[in-house]
C-alpha positions in Angstrom: -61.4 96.0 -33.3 -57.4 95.4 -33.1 -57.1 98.1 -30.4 -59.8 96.8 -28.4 -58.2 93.5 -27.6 -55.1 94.5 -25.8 -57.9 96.5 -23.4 -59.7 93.2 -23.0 -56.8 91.1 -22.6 -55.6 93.3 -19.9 -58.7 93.8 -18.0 -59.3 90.3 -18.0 -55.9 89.7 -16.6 -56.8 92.3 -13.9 -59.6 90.5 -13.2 -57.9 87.0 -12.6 -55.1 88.5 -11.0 -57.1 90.1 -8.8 -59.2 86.4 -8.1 -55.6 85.3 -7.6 -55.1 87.1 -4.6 -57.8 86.3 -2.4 -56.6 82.9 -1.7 -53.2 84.0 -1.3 -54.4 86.3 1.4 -57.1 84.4 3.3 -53.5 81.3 3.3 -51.6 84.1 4.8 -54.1 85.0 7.3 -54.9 81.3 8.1 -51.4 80.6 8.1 -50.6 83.7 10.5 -54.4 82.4 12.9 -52.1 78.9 13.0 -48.8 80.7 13.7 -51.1 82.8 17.0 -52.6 79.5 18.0 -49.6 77.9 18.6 -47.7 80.7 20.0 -50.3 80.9 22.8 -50.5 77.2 23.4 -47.0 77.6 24.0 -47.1 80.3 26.2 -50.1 78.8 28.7 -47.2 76.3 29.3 -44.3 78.4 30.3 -43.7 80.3 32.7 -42.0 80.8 37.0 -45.3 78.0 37.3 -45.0 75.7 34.4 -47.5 73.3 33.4 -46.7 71.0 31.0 -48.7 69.8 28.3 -50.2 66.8 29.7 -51.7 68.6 32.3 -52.8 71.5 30.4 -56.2 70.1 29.2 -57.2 69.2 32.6 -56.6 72.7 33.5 -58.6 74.4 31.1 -61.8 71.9 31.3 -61.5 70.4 28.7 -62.0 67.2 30.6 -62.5 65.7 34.1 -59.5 63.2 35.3 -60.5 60.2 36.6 -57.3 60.7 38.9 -56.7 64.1 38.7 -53.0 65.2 39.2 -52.4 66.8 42.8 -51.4 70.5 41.0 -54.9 70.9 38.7 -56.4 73.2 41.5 -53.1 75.1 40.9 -53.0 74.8 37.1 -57.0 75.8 36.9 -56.2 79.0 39.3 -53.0 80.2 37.4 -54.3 79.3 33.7 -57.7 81.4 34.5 -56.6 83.8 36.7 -53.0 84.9 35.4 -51.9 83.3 32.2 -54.9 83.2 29.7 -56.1 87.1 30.3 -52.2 88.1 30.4 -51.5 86.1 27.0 -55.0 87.7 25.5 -53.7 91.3 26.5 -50.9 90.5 25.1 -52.1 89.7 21.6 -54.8 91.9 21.6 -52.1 95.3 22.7 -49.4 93.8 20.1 -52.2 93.6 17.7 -53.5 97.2 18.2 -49.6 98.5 18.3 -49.0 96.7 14.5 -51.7 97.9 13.3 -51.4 101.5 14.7 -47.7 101.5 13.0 -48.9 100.4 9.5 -51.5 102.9 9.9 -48.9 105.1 10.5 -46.9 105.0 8.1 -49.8 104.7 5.3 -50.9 107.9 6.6 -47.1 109.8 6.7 -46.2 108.1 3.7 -42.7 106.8 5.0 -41.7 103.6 6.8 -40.4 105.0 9.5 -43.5 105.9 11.5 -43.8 103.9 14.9 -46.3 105.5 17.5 -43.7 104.5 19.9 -41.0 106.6 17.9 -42.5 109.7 17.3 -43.8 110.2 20.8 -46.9 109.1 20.5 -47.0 106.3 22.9 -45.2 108.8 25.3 -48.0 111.2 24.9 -50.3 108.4 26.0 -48.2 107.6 28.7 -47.7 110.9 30.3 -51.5 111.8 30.4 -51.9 107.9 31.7 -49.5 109.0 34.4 -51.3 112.2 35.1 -54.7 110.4 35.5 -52.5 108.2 38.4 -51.8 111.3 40.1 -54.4 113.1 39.7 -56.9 110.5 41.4 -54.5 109.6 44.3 -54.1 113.2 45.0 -56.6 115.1 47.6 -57.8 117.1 44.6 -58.5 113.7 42.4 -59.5 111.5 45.9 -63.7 111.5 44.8 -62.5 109.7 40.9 -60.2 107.4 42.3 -62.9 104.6 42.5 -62.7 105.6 38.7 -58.9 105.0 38.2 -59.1 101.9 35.3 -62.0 103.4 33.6 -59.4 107.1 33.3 -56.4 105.4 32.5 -58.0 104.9 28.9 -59.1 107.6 28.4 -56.6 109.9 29.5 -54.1 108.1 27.1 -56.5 108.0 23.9 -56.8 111.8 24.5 -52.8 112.0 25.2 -52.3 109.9 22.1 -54.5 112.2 20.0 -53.0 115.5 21.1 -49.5 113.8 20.2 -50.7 112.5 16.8 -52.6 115.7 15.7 -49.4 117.8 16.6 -46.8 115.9 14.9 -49.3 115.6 12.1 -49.6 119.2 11.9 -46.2 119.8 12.3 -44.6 117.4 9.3 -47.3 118.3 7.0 -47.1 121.4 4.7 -49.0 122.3 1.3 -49.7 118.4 1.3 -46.4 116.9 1.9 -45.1 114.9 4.8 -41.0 115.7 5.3 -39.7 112.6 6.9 -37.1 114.6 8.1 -39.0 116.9 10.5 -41.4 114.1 11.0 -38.7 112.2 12.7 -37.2 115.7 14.4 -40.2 116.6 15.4 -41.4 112.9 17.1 -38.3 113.2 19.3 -38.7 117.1 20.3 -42.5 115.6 21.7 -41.3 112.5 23.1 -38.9 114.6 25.2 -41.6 117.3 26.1 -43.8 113.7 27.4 -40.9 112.2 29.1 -39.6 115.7 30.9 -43.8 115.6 32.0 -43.0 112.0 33.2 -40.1 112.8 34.9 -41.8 115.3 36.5 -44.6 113.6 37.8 -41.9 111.5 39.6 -40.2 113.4 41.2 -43.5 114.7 42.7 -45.0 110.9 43.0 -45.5 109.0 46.1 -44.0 105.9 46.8 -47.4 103.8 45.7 -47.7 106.3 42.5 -43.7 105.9 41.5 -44.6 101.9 41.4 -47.6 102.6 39.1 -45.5 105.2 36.9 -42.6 102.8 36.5 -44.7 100.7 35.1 -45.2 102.6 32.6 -41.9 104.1 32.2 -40.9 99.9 31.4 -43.9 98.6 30.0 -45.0 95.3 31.3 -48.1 93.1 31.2 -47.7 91.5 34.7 -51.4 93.6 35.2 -53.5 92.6 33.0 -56.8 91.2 34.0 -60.3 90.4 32.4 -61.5 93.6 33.6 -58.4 95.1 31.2 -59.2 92.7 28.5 -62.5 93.6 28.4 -61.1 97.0 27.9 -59.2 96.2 24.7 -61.5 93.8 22.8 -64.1 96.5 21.5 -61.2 98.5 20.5 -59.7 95.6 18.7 -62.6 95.2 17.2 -63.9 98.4 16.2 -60.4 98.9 14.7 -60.0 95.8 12.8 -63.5 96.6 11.1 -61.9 100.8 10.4 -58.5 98.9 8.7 -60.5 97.3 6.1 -62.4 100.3 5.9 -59.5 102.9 5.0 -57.3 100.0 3.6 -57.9 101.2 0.1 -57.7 105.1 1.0 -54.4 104.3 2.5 -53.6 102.4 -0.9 -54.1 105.7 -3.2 -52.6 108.1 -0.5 -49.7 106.5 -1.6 -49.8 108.2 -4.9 -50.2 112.0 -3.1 -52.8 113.6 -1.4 -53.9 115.7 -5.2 -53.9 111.3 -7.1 -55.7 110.5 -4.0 -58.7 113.2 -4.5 -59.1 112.8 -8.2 -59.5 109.4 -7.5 -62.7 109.8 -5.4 -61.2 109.5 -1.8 -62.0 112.3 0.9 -58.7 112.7 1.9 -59.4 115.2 5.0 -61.9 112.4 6.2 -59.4 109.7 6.0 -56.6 111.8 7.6 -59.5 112.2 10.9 -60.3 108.8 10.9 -56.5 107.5 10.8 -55.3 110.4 13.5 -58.9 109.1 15.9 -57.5 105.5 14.8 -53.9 105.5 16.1 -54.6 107.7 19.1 -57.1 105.2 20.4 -55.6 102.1 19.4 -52.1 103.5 20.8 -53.7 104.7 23.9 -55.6 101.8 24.5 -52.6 100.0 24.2 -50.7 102.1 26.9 -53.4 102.3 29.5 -53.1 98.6 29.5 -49.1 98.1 29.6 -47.3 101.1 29.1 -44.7 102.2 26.6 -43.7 99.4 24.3 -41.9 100.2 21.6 -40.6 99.2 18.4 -43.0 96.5 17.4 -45.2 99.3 15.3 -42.4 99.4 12.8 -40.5 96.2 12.7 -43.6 94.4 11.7 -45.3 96.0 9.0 -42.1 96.5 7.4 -41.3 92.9 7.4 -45.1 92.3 6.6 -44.3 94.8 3.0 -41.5 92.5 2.3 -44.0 89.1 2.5 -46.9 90.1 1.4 -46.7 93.7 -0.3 -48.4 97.4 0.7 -51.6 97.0 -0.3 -53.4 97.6 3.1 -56.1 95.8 2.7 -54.1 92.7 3.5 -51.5 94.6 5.5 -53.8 96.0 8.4 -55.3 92.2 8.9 -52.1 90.6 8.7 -50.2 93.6 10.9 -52.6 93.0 13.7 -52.3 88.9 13.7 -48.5 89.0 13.1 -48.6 92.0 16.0 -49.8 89.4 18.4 -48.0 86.9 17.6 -44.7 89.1 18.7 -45.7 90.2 21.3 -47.0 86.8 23.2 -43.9 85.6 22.3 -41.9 88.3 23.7 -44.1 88.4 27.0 -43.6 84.1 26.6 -39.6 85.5 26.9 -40.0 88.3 29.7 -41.6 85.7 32.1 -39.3 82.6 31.5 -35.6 84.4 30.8 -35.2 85.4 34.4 -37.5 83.2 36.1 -39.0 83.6 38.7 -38.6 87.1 38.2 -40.2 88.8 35.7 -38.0 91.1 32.7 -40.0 94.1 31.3 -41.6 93.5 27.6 -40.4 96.9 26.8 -36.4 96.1 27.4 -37.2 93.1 24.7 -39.0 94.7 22.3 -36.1 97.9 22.3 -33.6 95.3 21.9 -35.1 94.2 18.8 -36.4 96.7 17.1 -33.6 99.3 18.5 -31.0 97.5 15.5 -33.7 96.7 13.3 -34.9 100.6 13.1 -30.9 101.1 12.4 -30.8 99.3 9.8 -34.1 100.7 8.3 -31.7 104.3 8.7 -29.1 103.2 7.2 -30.9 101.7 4.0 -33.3 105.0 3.9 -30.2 107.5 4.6 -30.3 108.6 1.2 -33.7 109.5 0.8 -34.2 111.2 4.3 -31.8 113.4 4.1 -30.2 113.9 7.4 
């Protein structure tokens, strides 16, 4: 009887621990929806065409002026036709590149997996460029009315070859060394690049503009054809996170605690590789390399809210998007009218940031 009461009290605080936590994570996912919300509303005001707020809900319909201002033609065509798919690309790639780092670095066990890092997003992007060439080419000429539906598809199979290699490569007898996880990203993001540089030099003028793009990363093309694109991805891998978010929890532990605790380890290391690729190749079909925000924000996100994925891989993707809308918000207003390229901003962040990660995990990498 006395030792069975220290069992109860402890499940029982278990249990209201765990009823605890729910509302703490559906606040920090509301909060982070509020935090999206107004990030956008900002952004459908800025830009080389600014509308200001008066006029903005004229311009998206949500009412008729009785005078309407001599720009709403012009608000109604740029809002529609430029800004609102352009700031739902950017959410929805920001939100897939989060997610794809916290996935990342569940899988690796290590925080400093970024699919822009290790090569991954360079894999994407040199098989994105290939596809380019390939279908403006003589040989390619009868796909190119196929162009935007290969560009996927070439990067989610680019991604997945990078991702199963580097895999393969850091993993031995169940371990993942973070040294030749790192090592070994760069080695592959050099082999990609070298491709890319390649594929320049050969290029025409018309494919060098398309394979700059990518080279810089930029979200000047999205459209609702590319949004289209991204949303059953988003989708489909929001509904996968909370799927392997516990998996990911007990990987933590080692691959042998993670079996003996009932989860099919090999299975989950197929689904996450699939995952990333497609998320991270998705992502680059649409605007290129763009780097950095896979590890900056779940890392911040492990500070907030802690590393149990289940809350992570929600909150990665919402707090995802809301860096990189903000960062596009940046790209199109700090030079106005020209436009900077997301990818310089998002390196100039995360570039220190990923130092500073280094520095404070020097002693346990190694190097």
């Amino acid at each position: 009887m006395t030792a069975a009461a220290p069992a109860e009290t402890d499940g029982a605080k278990q249990r209201r621990s765990g009823t605890a936590l729910r509302p703490a994570a559906m606040l920090t996912l509301v909060g982070l929806l509020l935090a999206l919300a107004g990030a956008a509303l900002i952004a459908l005001t800025m830009g080389a065409a600014g509308i200001p707020l008066s006029r903005l809900p004229a311009a998206l319909g949500l009412w008729t002026d009785s005078s309407p201002h001599p720009l709403a033609v012009r608000d109604q065509l740029v809002l529609w036709s430029i800004r609102i798919p352009r700031i739902a690309a950017a959410a929805m790639v920001g939100g897939l590149l989060a997610a794809s780092g916290a996935i990342m670095q569940g899988l690796f066990r290590n925080p400093l997996a970024d699919p822009a890092l290790v090569g991954v997003s360079s894999g994407g992007a040199f098989a994105a460029a290939s596809a380019i060439v390939f279908t403006d080419s003589h040989l390619g000429e009868s796909l190119r009315f196929m162009q935007n539906q290969l560009l996927p598809l070439a990067a989610f199979f680019g991604s997945l070859a990078t991702t199963t290699v580097l895999y393969g490569i850091a993993s031995r007898s169940g371990r993942t060394s973070i040294a030749i996880f790192l090592l070994a990203g760069l080695a592959i993001a050099a082999i990609a690049n070298a491709g890319i540089g390649l594929l320049v030099f050969i290029a025409e003028d018309r494919q060098l503009r398309d394979i700059t793009f990518w080279l810089l990363g930029s979200l000047s093309g999205a459209t609702w054809p590319k949004v289209a694109t991204l949303a059953p991805v988003l989708l489909f891998a929001l509904i996968a996170c909370l799927w392997i978010g516990r998996g990911l929890d007990v990987l933590v532990l080692g691959e042998a605690e993670a079996f003996h605790s009932g989860v099919d380890v090999e299975r989950l290391k197929r689904i996450s590789i699939v995952l990333v690729s497609a998320m991270t190749g998705v992502a680059v079909s649409i605007c290129g390399v763009v780097g950095f925000v896979g590890i900056v924000v779940p890392h911040l996100l492990r500070l907030v809210i802690g590393p149990a994925h289940r809350l992570l891989l929600p909150a990665s993707v919402l707090s995802g998007a809301i860096l990189l809308v903000g960062a596009d918000t940046l790209a199109r207003t700090i030079v106005a009218p020209a436009e900077m390229p997301i990818g310089i901003l998002t390196a100039a962040v995360g570039a220190p940031f990923f130092l500073a990660m280094l520095l404070r995990q020097r002693g346990l990498v190694g190097l």
